[in-house]
N, CA and C atoms as a LAMMPS dump frame, in Angstrom:
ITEM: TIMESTEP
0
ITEM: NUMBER OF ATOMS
633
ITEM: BOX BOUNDS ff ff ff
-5.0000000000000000e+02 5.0000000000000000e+02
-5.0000000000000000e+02 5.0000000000000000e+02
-5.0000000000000000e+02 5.0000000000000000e+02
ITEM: ATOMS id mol type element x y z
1 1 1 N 398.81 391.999 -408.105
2 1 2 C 397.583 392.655 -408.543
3 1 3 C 396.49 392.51 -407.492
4 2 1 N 396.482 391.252 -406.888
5 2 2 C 395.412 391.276 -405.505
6 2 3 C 395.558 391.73 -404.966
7 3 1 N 396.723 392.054 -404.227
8 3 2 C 397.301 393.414 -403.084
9 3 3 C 397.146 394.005 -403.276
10 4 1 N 396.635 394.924 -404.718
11 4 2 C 396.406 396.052 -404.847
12 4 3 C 395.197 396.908 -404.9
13 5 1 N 394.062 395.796 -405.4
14 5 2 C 393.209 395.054 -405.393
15 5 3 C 392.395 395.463 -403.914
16 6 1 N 392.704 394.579 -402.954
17 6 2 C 392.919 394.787 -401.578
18 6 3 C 393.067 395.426 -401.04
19 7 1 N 393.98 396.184 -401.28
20 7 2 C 394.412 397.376 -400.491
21 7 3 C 394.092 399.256 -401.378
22 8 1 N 393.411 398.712 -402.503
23 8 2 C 393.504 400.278 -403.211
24 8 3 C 392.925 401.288 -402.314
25 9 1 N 391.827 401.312 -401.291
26 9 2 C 391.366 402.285 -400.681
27 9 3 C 392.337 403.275 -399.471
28 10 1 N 393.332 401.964 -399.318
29 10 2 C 394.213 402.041 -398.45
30 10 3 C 395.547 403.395 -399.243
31 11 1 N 395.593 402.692 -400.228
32 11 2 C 396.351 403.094 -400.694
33 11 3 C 396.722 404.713 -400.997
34 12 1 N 394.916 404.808 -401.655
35 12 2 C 394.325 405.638 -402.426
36 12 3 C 394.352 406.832 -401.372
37 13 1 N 394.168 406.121 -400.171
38 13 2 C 394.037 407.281 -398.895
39 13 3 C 395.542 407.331 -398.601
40 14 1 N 395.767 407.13 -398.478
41 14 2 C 397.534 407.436 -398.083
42 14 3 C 397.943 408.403 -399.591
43 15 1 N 397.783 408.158 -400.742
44 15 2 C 398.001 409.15 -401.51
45 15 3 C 397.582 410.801 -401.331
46 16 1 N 395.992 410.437 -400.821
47 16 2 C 395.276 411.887 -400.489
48 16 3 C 395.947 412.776 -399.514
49 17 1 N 396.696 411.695 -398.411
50 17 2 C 397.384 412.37 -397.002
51 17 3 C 398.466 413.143 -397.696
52 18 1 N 399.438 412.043 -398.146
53 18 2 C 400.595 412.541 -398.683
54 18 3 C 400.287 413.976 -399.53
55 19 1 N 399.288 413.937 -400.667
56 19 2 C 398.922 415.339 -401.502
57 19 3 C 398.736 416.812 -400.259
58 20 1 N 397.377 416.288 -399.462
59 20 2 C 397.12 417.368 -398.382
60 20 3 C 398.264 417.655 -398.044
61 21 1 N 399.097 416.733 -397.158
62 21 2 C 400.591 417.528 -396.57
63 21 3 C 401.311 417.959 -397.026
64 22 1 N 401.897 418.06 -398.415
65 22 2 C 402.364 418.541 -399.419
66 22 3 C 401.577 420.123 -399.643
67 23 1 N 400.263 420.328 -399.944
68 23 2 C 400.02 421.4 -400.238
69 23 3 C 399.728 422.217 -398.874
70 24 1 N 399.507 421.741 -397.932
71 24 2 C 399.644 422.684 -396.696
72 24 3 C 400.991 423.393 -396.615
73 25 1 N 402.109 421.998 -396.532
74 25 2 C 403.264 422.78 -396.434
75 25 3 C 403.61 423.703 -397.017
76 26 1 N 403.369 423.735 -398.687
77 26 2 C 402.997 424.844 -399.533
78 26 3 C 402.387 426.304 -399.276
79 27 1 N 402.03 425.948 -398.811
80 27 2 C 400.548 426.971 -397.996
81 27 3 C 401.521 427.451 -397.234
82 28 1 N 401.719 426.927 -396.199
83 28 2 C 402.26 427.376 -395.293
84 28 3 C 403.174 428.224 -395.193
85 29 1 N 404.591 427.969 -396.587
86 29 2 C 405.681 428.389 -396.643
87 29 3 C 405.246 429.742 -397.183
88 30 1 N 404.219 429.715 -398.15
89 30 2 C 403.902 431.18 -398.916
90 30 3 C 403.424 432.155 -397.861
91 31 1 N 402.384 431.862 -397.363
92 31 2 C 401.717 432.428 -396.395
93 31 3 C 402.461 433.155 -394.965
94 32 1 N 403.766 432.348 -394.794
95 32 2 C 404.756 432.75 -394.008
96 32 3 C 405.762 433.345 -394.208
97 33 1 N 406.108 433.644 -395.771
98 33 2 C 407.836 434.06 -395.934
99 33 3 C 407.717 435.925 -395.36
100 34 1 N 406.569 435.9 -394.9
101 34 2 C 407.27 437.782 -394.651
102 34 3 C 407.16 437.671 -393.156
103 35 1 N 407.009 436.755 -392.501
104 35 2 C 406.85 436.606 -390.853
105 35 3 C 408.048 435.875 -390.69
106 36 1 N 408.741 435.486 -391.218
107 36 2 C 409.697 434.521 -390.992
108 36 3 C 411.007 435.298 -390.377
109 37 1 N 411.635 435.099 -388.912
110 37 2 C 412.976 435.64 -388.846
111 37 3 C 414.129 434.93 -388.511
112 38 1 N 414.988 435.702 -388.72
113 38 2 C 416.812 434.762 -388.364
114 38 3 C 417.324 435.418 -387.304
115 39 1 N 418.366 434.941 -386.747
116 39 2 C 419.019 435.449 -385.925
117 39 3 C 419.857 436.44 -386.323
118 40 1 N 420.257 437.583 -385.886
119 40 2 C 421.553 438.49 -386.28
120 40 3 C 422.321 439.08 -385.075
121 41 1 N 423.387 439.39 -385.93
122 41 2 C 424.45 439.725 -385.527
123 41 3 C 425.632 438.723 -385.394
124 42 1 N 425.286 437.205 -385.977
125 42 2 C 425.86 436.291 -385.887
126 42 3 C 426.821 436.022 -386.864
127 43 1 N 427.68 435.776 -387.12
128 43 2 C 428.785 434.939 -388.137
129 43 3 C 427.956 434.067 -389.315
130 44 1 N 428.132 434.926 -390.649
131 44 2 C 427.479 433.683 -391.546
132 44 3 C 428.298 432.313 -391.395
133 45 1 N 427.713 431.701 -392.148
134 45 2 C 427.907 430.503 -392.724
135 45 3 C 429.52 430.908 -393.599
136 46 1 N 429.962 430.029 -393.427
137 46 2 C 431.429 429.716 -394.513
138 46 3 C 431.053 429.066 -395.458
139 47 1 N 431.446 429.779 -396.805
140 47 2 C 431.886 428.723 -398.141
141 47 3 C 432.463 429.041 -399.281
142 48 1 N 432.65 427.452 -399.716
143 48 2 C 433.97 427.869 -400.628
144 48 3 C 432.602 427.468 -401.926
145 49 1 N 432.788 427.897 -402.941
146 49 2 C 431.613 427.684 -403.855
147 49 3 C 432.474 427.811 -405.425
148 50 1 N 432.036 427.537 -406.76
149 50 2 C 432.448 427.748 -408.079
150 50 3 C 431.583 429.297 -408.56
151 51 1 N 432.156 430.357 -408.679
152 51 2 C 432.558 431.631 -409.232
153 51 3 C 431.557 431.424 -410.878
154 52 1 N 430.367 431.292 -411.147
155 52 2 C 430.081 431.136 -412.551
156 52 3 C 430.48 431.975 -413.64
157 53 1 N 430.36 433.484 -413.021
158 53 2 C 430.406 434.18 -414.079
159 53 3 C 431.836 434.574 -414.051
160 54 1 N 432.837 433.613 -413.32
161 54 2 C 434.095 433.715 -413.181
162 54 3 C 434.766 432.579 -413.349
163 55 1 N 434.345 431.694 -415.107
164 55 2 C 434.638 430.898 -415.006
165 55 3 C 434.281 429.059 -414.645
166 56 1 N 433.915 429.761 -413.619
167 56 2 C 433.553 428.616 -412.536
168 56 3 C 435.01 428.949 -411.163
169 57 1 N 435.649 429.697 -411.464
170 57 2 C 436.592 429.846 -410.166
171 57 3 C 436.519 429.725 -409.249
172 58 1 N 437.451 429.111 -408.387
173 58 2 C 436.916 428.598 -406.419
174 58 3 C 436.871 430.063 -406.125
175 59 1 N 435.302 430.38 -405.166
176 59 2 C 435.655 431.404 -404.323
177 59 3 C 435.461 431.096 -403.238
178 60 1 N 436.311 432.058 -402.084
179 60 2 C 435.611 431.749 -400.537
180 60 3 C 435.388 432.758 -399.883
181 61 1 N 433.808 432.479 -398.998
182 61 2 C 433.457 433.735 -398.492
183 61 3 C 434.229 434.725 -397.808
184 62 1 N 435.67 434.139 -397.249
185 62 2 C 436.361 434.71 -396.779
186 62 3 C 436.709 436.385 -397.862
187 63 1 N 436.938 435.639 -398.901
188 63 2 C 437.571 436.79 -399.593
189 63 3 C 436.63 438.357 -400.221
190 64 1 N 435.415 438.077 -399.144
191 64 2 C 434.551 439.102 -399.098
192 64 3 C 434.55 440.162 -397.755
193 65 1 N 436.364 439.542 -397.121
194 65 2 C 435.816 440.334 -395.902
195 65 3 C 436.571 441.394 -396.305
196 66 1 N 436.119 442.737 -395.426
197 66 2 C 436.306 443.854 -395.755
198 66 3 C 434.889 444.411 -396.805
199 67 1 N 434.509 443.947 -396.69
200 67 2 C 433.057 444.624 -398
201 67 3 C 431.955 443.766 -397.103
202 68 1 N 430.941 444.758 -397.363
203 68 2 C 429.496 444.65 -397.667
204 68 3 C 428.959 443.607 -398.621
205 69 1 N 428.293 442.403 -398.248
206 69 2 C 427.745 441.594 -399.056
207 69 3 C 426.524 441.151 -398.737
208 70 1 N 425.748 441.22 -400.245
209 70 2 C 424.047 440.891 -400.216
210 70 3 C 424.245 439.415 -400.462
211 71 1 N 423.94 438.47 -399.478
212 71 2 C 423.628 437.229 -400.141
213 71 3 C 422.256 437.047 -400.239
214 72 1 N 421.815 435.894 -401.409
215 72 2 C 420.758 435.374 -401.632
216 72 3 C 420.724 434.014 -402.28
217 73 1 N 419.904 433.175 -401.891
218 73 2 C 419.607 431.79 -402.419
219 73 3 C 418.029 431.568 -403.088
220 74 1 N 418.835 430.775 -404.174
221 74 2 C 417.684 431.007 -405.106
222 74 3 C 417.645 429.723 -406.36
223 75 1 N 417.075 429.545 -407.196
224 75 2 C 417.276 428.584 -407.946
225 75 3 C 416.55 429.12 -409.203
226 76 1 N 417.191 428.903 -410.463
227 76 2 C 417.204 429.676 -411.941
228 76 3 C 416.011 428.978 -412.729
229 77 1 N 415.186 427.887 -412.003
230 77 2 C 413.944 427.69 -412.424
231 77 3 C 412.666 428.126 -411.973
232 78 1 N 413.028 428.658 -411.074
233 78 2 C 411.84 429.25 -409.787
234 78 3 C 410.587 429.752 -410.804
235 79 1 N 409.718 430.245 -410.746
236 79 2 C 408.742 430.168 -411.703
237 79 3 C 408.278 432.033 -410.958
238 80 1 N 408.803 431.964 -409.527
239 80 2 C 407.576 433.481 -409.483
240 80 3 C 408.784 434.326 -408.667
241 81 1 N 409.238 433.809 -407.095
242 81 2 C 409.312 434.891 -405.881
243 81 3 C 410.822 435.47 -406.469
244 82 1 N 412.018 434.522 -407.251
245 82 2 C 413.363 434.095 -407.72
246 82 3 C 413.657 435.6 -408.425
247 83 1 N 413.189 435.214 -409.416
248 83 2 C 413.077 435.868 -410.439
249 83 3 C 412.989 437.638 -410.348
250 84 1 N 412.155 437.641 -409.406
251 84 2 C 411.243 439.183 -408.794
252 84 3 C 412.386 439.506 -407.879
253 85 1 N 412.831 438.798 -406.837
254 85 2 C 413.886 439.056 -405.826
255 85 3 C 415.388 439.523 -407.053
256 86 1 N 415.314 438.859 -407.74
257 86 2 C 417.011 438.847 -408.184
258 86 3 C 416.75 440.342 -409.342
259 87 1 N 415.759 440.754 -409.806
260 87 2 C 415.403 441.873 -410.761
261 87 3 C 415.573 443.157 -409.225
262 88 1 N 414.856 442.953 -408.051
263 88 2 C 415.545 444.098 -407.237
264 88 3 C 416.716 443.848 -406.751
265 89 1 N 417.403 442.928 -406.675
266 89 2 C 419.023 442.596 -406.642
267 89 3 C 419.803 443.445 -408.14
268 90 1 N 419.126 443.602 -409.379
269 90 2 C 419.804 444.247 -410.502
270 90 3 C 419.652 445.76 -409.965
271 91 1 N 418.625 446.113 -409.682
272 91 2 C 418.321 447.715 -409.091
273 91 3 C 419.367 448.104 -407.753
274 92 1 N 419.648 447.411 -406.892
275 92 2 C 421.018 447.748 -406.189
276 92 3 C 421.448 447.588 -406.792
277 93 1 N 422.182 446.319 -407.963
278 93 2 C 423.269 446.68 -408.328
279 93 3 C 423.592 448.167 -408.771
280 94 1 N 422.541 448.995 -409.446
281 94 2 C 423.057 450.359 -410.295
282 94 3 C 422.501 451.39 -409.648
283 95 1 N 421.997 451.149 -407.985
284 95 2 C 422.423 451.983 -407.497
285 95 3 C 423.385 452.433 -406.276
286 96 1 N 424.016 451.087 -406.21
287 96 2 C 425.437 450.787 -405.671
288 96 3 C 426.44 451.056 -406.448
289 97 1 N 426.05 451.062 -407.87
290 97 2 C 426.731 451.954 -409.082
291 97 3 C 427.11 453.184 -409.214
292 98 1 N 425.903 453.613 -408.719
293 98 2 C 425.577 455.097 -408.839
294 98 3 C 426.349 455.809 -407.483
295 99 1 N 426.73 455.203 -406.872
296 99 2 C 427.26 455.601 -405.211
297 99 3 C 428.689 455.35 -405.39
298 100 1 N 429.045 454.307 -406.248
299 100 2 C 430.473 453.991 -406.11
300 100 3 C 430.993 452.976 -405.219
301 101 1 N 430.276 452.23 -404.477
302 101 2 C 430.256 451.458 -403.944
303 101 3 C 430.13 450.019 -404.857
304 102 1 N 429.813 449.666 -405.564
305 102 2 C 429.589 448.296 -406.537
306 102 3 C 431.144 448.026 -406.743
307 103 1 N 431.666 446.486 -405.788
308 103 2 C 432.305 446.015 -406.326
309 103 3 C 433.602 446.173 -405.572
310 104 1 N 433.531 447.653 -404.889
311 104 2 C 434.618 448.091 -404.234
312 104 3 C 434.699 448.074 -402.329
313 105 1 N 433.154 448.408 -402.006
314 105 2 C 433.03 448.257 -400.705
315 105 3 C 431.631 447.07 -400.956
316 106 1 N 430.95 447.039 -401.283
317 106 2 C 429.906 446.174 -401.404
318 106 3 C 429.858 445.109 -402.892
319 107 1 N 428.989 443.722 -402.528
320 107 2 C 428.97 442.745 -403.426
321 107 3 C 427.647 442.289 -403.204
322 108 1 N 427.427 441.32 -404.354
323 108 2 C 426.128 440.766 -404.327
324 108 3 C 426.369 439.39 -404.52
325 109 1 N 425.601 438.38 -403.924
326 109 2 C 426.319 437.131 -404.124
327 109 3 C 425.215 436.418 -403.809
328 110 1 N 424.994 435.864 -405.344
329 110 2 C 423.267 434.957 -405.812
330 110 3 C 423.865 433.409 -405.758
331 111 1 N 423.264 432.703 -405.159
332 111 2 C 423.895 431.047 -404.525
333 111 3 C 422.468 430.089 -404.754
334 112 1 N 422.574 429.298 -405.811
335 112 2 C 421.767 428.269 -406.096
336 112 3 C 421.475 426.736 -404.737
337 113 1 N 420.374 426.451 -404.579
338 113 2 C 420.637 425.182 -404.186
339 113 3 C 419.544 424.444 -404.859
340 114 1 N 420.213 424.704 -406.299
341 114 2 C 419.458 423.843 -407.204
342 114 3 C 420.416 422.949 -407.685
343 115 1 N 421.698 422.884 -408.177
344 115 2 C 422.931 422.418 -409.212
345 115 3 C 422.753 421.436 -409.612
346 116 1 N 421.633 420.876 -409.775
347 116 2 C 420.79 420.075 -410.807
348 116 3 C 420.817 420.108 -411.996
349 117 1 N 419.788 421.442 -411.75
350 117 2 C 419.358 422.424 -412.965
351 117 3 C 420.495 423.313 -413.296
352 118 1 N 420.672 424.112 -412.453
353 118 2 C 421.196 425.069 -412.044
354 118 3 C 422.919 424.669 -412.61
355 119 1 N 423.012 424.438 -414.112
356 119 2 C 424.446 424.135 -414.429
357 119 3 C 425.221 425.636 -414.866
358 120 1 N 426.672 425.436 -415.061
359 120 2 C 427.115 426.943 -414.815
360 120 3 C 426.197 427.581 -416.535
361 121 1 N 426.108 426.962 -417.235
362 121 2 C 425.109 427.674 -418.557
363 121 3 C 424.296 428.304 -418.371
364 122 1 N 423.262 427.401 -417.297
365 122 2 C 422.083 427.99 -417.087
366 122 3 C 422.344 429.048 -415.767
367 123 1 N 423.274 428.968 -415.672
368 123 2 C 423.314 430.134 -414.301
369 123 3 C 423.479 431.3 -415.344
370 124 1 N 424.795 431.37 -416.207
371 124 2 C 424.805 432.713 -416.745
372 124 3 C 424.202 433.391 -417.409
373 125 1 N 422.813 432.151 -418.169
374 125 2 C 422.092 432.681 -419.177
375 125 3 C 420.832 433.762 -417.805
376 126 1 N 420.654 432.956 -416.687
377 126 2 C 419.897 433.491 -416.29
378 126 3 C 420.04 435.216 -415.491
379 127 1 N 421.741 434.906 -414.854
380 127 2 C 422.383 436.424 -415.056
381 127 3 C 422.78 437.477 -415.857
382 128 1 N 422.561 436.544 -417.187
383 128 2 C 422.431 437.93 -417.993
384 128 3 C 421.218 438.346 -418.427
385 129 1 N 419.916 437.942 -417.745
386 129 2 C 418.526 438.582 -418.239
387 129 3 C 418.648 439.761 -416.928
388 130 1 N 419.72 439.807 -416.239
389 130 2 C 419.099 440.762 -415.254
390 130 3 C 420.874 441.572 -415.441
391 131 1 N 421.18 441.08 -416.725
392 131 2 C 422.099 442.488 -416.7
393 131 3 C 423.187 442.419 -415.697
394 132 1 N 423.84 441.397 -414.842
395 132 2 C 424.412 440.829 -413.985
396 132 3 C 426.021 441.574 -414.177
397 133 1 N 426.776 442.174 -413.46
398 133 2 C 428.452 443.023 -413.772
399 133 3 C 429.051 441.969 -412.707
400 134 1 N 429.871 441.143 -413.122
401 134 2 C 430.984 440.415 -412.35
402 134 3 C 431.515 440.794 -411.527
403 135 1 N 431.845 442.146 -411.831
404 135 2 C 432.788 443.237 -411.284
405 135 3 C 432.28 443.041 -409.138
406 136 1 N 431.121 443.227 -409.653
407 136 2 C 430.39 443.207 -408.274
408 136 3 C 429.277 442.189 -407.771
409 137 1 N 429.073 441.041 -408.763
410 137 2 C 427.981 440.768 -408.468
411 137 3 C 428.255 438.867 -408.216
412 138 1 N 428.239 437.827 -407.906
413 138 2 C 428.642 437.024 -408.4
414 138 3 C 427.334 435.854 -408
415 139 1 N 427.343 434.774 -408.783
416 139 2 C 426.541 433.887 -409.084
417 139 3 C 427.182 432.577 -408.484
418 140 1 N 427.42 431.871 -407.605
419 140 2 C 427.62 430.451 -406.802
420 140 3 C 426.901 429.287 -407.228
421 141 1 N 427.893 428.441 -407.519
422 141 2 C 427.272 427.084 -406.982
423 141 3 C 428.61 426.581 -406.354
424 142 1 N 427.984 424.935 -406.368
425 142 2 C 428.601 423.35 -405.851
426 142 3 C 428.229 422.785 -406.584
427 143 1 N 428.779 421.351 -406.629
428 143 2 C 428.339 420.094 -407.303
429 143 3 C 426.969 419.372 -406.524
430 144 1 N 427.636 419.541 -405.222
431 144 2 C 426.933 418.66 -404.323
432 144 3 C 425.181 419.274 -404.14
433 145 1 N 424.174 418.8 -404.561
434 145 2 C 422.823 419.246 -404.39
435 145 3 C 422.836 418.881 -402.747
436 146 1 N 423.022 418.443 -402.208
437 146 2 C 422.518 418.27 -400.665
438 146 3 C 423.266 419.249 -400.203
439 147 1 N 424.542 419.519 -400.026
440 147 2 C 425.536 420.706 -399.445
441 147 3 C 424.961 421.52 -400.069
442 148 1 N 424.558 421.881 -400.798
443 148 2 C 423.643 423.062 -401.515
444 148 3 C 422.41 423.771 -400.584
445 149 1 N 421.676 422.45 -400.552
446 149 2 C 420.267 422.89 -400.027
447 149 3 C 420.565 422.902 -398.245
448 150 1 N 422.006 422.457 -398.131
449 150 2 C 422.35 422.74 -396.121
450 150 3 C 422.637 424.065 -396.028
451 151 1 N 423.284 424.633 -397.198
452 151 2 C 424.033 425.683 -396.817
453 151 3 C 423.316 426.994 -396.66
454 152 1 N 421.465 426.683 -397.42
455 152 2 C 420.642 427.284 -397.244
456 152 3 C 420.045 427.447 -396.014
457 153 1 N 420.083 425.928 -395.393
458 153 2 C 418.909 425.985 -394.054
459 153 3 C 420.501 426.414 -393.493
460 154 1 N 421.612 426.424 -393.425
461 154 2 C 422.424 426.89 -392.328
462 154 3 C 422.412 428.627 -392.49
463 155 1 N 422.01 428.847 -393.087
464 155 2 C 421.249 430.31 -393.349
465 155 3 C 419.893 430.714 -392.291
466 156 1 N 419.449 430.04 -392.261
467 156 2 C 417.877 429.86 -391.622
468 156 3 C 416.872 429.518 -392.305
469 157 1 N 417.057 429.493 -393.631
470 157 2 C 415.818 429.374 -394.894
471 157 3 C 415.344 428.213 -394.799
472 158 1 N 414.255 427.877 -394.759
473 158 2 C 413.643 426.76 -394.958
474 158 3 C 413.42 426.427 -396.511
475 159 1 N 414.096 425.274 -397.016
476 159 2 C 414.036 425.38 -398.501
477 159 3 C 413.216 423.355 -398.767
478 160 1 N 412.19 423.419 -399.428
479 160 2 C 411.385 421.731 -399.566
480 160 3 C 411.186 421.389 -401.249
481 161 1 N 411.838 420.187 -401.284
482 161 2 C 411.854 419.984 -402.347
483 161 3 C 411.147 419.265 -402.784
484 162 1 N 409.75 418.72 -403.574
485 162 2 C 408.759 417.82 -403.726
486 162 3 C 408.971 417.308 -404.759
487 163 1 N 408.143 416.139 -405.199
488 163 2 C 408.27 415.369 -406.059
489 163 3 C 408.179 415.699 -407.677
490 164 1 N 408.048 416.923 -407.861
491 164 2 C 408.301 416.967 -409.09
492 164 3 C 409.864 417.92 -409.112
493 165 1 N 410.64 417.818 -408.216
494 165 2 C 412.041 418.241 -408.25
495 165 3 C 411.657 420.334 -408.026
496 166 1 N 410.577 421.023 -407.643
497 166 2 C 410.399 422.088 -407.51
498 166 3 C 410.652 422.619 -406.337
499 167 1 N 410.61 423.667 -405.968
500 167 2 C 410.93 424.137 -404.658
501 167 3 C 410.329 425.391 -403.852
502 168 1 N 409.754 424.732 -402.788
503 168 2 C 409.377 425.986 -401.846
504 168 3 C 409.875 426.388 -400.931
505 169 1 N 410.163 427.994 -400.708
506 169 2 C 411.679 427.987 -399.891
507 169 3 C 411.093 429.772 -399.526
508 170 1 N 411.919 430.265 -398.092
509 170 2 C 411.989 432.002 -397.735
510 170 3 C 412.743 431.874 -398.808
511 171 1 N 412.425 433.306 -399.025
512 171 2 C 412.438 434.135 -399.709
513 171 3 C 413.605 435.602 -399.351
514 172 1 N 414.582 435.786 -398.577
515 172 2 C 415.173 436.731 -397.985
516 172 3 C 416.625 436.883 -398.481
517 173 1 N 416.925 438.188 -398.9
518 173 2 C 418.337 438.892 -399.054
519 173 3 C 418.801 438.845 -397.356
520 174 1 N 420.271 438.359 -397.413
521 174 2 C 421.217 438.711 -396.219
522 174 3 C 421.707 439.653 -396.442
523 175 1 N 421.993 440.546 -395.646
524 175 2 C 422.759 441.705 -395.587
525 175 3 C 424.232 441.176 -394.404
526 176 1 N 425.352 441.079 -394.988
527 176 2 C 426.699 440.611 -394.124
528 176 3 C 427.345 442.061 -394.227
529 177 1 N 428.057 442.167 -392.511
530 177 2 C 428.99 443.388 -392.594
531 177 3 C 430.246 442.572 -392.975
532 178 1 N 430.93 443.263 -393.01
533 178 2 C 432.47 443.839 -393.357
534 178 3 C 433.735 442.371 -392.495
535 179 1 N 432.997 442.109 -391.461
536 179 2 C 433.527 441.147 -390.66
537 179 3 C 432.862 439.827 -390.929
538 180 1 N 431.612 439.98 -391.101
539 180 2 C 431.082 438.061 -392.203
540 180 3 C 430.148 438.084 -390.932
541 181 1 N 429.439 439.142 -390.746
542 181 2 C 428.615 438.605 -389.431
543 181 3 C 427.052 439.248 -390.152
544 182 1 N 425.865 438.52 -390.184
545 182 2 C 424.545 438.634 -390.822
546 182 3 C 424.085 439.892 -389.756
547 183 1 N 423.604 441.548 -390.364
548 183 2 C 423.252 442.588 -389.855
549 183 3 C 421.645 442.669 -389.957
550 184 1 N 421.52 442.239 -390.769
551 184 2 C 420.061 442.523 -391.079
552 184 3 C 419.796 441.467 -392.49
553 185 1 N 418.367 441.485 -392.427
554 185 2 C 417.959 440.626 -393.328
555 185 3 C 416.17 441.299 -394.402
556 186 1 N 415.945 441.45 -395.481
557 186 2 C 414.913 441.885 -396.082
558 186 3 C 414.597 440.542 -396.875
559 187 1 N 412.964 440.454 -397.186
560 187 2 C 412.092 439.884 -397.773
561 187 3 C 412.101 440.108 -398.746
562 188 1 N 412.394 439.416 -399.938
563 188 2 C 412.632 439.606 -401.274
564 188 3 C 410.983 440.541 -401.526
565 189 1 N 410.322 439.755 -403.09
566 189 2 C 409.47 440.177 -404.053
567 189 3 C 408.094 440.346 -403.62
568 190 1 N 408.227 439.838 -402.269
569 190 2 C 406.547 440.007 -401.392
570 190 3 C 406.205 440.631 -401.089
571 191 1 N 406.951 441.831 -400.927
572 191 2 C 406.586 443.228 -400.45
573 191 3 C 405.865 443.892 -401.223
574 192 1 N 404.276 444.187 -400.731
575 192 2 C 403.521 444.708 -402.11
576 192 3 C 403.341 445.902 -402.241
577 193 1 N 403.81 446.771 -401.167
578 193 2 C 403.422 447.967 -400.67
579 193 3 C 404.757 448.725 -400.939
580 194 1 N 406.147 448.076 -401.4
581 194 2 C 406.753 448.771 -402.003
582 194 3 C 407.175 448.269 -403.17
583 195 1 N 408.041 449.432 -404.164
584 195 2 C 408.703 449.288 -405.681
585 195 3 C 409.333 448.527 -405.712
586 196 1 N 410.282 447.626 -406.632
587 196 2 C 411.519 447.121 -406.781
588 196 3 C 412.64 448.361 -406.243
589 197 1 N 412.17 449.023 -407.097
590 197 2 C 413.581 450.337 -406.07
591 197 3 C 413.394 450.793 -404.923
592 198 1 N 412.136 451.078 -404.348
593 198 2 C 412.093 451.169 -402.852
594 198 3 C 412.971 450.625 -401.958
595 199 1 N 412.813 448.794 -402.345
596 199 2 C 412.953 448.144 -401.832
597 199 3 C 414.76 447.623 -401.537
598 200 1 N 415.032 448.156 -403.064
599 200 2 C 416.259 448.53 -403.463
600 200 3 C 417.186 449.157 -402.473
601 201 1 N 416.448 451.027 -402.163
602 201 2 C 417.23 451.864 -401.792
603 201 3 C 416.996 451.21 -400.363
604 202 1 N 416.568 450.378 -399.664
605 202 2 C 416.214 450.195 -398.72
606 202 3 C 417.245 449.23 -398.044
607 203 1 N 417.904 448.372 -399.229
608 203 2 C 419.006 447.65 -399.207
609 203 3 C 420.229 448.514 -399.051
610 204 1 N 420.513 449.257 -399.612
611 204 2 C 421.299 450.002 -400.298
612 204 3 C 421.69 450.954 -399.493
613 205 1 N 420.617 451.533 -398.824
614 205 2 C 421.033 452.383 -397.167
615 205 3 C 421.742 451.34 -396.132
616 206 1 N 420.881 450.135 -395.52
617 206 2 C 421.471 449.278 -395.278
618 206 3 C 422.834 449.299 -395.308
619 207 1 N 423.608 449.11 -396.538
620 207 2 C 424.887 448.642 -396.882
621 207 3 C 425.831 449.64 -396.626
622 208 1 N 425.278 451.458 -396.635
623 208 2 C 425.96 452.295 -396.602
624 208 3 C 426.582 452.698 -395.003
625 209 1 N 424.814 452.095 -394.454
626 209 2 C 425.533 452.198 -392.951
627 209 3 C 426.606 451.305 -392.636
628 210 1 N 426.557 450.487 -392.927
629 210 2 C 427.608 449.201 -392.727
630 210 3 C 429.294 449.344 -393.689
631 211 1 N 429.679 450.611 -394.489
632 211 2 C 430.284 450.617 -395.137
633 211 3 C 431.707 451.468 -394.379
């Protein structure tokens, strides 16, 4: 109690640092997710992941070659950018529908690095508010929360997890060709200047060139 005593100003200021750097980084990440870029033309990332709305079935990215695939990372508690990104992820889906493409030349493939939270329940409850078709669309995890949140930054995403277990993270759909190599990349729900379907068909051309 004297040490603490003693040292509360000390303390008290090291709390304030820790808060400031915390909400800068915050700052920072929001303020940056539409400036943010990756490299392309490169070879994604490999993985083998559990299939939710399939079960939980092993899949591996391998077995996406030959097709067009949207990846995205995301986590089913997200409170704002998640949510908005994966509702224009439902709008390709149906109009990758509408083309004939859903499922057959192109996929969508939503990858948590939450699996905390993020159990296969709460994955499907949250794919079926957006109307989610297996057929074409699929939902990922792991067990492992750290291989989770690598497989993101081996993406390029910067993803920070703070002390109340929340997360600030880019915000970006991958676009993979046919061979597993990253073509292009779009900014999820930040885009204010266009629709969810704009933003959609914008994907969706994307995929056709690549098809």
């Amino acid at each position: 109690m004297t040490f603490i005593r003693r040292h509360a100003f000390k303390i008290a200021l090291f709390a304030l640092c820790a808060l400031m750097g915390a909400y800068l980084l915050v700052t920072y990440l929001q303020e940056n997710r539409s400036s943010v870029s990756f490299p392309m033309d490169t070879p994604a990332p490999a993985y083998t992941l559990q299939s939710e709305l399939d079960g939980g079935k092993a899949f591996s990215s391998a077995e996406s070659d030959g097709k067009v695939r949207l990846v995205y990372f995301y986590w089913a508690s997200c409170p704002d950018v998640c949510p908005a990104t994966t509702f224009i992820l439902s709008k390709v889906q149906d109009q990758l529908k509408e083309k004939g493409l859903f499922g057959t030349k192109a996929e969508l493939q939503s990858i948590t690095f939450d699996p905390e939270r993020d159990t296969p329940e709460a994955i499907r409850s949250f794919a079926a508010k957006f109307h989610a078709d297996p057929a074409g669309w699929r939902f990922l995890r792991q067990d492992d929360a750290a291989a989770s949140e690598q497989l993101a930054k081996d993406f390029g995403l910067m993803v920070v997890k703070d002390e109340s277990r929340n997360y600030s993270h880019t915000d970006a759909i991958f676009v993979v060709d046919k061979k597993g190599s990253i073509r292009k990349y779009i900014i999820g729900g930040n885009d204010l200047k266009k629709t969810p379907d704009e933003i959609a068909a914008s994907l969706v051309e994307a995929v056709e060139a690549l098809t």
